[in-house]
C-alpha positions as CSV (number, residue, x, y, z in Angstrom):
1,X,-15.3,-23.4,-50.0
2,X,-18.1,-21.6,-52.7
3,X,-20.6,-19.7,-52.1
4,X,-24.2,-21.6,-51.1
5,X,-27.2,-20.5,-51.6
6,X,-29.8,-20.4,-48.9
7,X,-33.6,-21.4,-49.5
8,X,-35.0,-17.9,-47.5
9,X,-38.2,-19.0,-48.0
10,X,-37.8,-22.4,-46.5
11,X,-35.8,-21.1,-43.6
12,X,-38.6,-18.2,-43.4
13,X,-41.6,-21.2,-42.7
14,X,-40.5,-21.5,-38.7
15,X,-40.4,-18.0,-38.3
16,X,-43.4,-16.6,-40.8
17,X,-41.0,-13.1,-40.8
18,X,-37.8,-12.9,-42.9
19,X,-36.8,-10.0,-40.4
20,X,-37.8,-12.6,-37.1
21,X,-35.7,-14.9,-38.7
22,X,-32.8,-13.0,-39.2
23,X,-32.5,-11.6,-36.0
24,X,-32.7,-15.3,-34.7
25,X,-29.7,-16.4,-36.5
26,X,-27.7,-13.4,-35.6
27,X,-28.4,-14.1,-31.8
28,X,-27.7,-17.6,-32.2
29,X,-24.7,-16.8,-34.1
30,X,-23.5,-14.3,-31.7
31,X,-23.9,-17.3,-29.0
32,X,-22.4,-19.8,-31.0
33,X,-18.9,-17.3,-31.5
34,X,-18.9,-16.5,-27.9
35,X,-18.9,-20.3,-27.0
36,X,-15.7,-20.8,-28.6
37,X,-14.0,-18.3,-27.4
38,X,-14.6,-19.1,-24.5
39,X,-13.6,-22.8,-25.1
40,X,-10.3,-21.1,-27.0
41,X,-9.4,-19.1,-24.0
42,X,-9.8,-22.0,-21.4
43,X,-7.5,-24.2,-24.0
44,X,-5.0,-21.4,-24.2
45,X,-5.0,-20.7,-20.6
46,X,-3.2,-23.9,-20.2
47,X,-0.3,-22.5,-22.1
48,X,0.3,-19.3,-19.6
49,X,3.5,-19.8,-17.3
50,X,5.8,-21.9,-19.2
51,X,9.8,-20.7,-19.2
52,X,11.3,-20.0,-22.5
53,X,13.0,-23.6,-22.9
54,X,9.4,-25.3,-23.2
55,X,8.0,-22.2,-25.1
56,X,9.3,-22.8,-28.7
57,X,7.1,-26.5,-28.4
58,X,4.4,-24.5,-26.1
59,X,3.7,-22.7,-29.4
60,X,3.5,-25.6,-31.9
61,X,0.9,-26.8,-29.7
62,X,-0.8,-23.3,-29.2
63,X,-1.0,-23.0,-33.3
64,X,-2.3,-26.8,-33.7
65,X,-5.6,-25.7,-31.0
66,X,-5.6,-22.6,-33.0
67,X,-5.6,-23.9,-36.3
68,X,-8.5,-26.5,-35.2
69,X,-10.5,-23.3,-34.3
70,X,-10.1,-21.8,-37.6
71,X,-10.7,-24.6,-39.3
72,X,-14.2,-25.2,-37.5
73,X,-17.5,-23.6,-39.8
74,X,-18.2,-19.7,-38.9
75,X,-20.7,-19.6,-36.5
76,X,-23.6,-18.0,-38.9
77,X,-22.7,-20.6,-41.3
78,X,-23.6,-23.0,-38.3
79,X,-26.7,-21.1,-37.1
80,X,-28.3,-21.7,-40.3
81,X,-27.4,-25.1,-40.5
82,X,-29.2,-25.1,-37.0
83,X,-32.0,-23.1,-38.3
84,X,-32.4,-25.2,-41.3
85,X,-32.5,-28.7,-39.4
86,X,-34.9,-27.3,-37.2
87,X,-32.5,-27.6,-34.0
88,X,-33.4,-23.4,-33.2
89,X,-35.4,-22.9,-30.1
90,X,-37.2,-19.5,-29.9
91,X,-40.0,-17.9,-28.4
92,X,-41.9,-14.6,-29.2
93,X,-42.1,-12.5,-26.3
94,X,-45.9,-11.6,-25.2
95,X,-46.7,-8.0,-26.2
């Protein structure tokens, strides 16, 4: 996949603050990653226990959920996707 450019300034209109902005896609990115592994684990837990007879075809199916994973958008890549279709709830804390 190449390289896209990113329209900062049109991501920068919700936000008003490059820096804001930034700091809201890294959260949301960070959310996003600890998601799936979560979702990861709770697949893979499924594979814990088997005998060694079942675990040659245990681990075809434990690469095919990994490979899914892998294939899936990174998470910033996602977060700005979500930034940029204006699905990125936020609010400013009250100083």
């Amino acid at each position: 996949m190449g390289i896209k450019t990113l329209d900062i300034e049109r991501l920068n209109e919700a936000t008003g603050n490059i820096y804001e902005m930034i700091t809201i896609l890294s959260k949301r990115s960070r959310q996003i990653s600890a998601d799936e592994k979560i979702e990861l684990d709770e697949k893979l837990r499924y594979f814990e226990g088997y005998d060694d007879e079942e675990d040659l075809r245990m681990n075809e199916e434990q690469e095919k959920i990994c490979k899914i994973f892998e294939e899936r958008p990174h998470a910033t890549q996602r977060a700005v996707e979500e930034m940029e279709n204006d699905k990125i709830s936020y609010r400013r804390p009250e100083y």
